[in-house]
Phi, psi and omega in degrees: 000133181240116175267123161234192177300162141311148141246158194270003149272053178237347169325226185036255169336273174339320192281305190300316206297301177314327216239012173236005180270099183287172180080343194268094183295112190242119188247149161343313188285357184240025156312144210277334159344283202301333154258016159259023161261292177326298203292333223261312183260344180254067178300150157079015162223043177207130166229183199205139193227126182243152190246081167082025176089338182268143181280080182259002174216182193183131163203144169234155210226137179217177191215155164265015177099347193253298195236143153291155168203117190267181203199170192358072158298133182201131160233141182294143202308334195266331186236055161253168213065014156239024150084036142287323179300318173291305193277029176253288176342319196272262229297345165266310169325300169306339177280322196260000146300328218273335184213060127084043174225126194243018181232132186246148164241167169203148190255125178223111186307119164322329169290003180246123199267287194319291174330291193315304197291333152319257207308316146004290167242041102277016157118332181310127221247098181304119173269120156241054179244346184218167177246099206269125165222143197264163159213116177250121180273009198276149171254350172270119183280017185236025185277000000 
């Protein structure tokens, strides 16, 4: 298994991955535009962990210059439990240590049990001090 960067010709293959991937929402916002712009401004922080040219996990990562904020983490069902989801996670924490951002977030839908309980036990520290509220200027609610 090899971890590198993401490219935005890896779009594809992700996409099938995020949407055969349970707990995972493929939103407006995950259009291939809209990531090759993500991808374009977060350089050196989306990776991808490949098996033999196939692409089986994946996370991406940007920052507002303050906070990280990692967004799909995924491995495919069949090679999960060998500590890809973590060294994908670790290799965006370290990039984003690299240019001086030491605090990470990650949005994970409560409906999702598997997600939670992954960050969970990995060290990750569920916040109930605040309320993430969204506003969409979209007239598609699914932006």
């Amino acid at each position: 298994m090899k971890i590198r960067e993401m490219t935005i010709n890896d779009y594809d293959p992700l996409i099938a991955l995020f949407k055969r991937t349970a707990g995972v929402s493929v939103r407006e916002a995950d259009s291939k535009e809209s990531t090759t712009k993500y991808l374009e401004r977060n350089a050196g922080l989306n990776f991808v962990a490949v098996v033999d040219s196939k692409i089986i996990g994946c996370v991406m990562c940007g920052h507002d210059a303050r906070r990280g904020y990692l967004q799909h983490l995924v491995v495919d069902e069949a090679c999960r439990r060998q500590g890809i989801g973590e060294k994908l996670f670790t290799t965006c924490v370290h990039s984003l240590q690299k240019i001086g951002i030491m605090k990470t977030h990650i949005f994970v839908f409560k409906t999702n049990p598997l997600a939670n309980d992954f960050w969970r036990n990995q060290g990750w520290n569920l916040r109930d001090d605040l309320n993430m509220y969204s506003y969409n200027t979209s007239k598609n609610h699914n932006a």
